[in-house]
N, C-alpha and C positions, 0 to 999 in steps of 0.2 A: 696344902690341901685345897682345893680346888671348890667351889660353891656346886649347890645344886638347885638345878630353875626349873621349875614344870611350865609347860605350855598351858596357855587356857585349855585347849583341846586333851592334852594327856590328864589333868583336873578330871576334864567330862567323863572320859575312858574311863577313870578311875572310880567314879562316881556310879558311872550305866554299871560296871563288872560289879561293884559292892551291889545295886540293886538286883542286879541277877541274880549273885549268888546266895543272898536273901532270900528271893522269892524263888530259888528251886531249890536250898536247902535250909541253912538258920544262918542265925548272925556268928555265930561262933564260927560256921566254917569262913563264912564271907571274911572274920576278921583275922583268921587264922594265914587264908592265901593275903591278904591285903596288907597284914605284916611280910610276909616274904617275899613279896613283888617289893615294897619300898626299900626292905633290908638291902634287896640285892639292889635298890639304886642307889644306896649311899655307900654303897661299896666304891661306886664310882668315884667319888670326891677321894678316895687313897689310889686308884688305881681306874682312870679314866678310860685306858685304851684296851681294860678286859675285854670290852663286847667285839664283838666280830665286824669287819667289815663291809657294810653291807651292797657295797658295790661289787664284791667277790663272787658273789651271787645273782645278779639280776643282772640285764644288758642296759641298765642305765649309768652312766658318773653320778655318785652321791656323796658327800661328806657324811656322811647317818653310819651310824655303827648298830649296831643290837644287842641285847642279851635276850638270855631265853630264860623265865620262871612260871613255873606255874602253870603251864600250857598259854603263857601269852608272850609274847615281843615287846622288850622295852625299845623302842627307838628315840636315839638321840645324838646328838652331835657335840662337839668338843667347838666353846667359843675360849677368847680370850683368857680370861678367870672362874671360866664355870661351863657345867656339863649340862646342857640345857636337853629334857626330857621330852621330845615332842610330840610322841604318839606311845599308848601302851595296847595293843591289838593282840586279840586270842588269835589262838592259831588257825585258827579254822576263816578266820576273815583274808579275802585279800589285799594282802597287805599293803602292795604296788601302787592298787586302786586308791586305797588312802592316804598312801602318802605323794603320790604322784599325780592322781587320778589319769590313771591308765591302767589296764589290764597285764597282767604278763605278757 
């Protein structure tokens, strides 16, 4: 089983999404998506190569795989011994822009 490592940056993500979803509805719901976004990333460490590939998608070459929960993008990539989590972005943000900084 394979480790799981968050980026300083997917931390932040994780962090901005619990305050949002605080302050536009309560903690309960915030804690309810917040459990099922992490759920589905330890899913990873039994089964790393679930998320889609995210070069299949966009016209750039990336090692970044994705899943989808919650209305956000887990984005992360497969190192050595561990599934390293590098951005978790709602849907509605571009995506590209964030992790490439470039546009579609």
């Amino acid at each position: 089983m394979l480790k799981i490592e968050y980026s300083p940056q997917a931390l932040e993500d994780l962090k901005k999404l619990s305050e949002y979803l605080t302050s536009n509805w309560d903690e309960l719901v915030s804690n309810s998506i917040l459990k099922k976004i992490i759920g589905d990333v330890r899913t990873l460490e039994r089964f790393p190569l679930l998320g889609a590939d995210l070069g299949k998608f966009i016209n750039l070459p990336t090692d970044y795989r994705f899943l989808y929960s919650e209305k956000n993008y887990i984005f992360y990539h497969l190192e050595f011994d561990r599934v390293r989590i590098v951005r978790i972005l709602n849907e509605k943000q571009d995506y590209v822009q964030h992790l490439f900084g470039s546009s579609k």
